[in-house]
C-alpha positions in Angstrom: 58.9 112.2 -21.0 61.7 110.1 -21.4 63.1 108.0 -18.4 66.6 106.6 -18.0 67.4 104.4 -15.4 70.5 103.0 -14.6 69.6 99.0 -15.2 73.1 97.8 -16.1 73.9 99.1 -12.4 70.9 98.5 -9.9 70.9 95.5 -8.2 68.4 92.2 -8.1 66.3 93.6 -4.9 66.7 96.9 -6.5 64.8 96.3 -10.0 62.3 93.8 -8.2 61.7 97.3 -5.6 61.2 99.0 -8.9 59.1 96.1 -10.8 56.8 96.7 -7.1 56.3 100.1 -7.2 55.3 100.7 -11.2 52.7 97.9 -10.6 51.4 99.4 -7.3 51.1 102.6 -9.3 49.7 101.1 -12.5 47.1 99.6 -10.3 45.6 102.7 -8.8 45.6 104.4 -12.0 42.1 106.1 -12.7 41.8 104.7 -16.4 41.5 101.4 -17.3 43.2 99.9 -19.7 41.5 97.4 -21.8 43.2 93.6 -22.2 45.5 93.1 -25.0 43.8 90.8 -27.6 46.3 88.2 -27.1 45.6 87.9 -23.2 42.6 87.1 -23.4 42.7 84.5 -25.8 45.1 82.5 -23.3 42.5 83.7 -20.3 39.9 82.1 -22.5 41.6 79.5 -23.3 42.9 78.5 -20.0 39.6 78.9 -18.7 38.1 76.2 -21.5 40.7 74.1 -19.9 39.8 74.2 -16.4 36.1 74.4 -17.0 36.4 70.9 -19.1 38.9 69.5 -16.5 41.7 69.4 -18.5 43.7 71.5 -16.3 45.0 70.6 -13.0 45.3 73.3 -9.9 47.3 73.0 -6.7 46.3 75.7 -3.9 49.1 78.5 -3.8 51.4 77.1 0.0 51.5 73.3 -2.0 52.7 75.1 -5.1 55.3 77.1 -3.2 56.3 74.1 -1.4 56.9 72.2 -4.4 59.0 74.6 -6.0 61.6 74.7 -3.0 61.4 71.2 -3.4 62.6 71.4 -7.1 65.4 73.9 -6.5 66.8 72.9 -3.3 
């Protein structure tokens, strides 16, 4: 089945409404769908990275935070 949507013409909120909903309905699929090889190299790797200490986290509000910051 082919779908054609009118990109060129939606707006921002629009596509991001759209983005919302095919995730939502990807997500309650019944099938799983297995990781691409690719992805989980980077999960493995970024998890390495983190285990070892190499990688630093910030908790998700000091991250937001800190990105308005940066572009206000």
């Amino acid at each position: 089945m082919a779908v054609v949507l009118p990109l060129d013409q939606m707006t921002l909120p629009e596509k991001l409404q759209l983005m919302e909903y095919l995730r939502d309905n990807l997500s309650r699929a019944s099938t799983s769908m297995e990781s691409l090889v690719w992805h989980e190299e980077i999960l493995d790797d970024w998890l390495a990275k983190a285990q070892s200490g190499q990688e630093m986290f910030t908790d998700w509000e000091t991250a937001k935070d800190e990105i308005r910051r940066r572009v206000s």
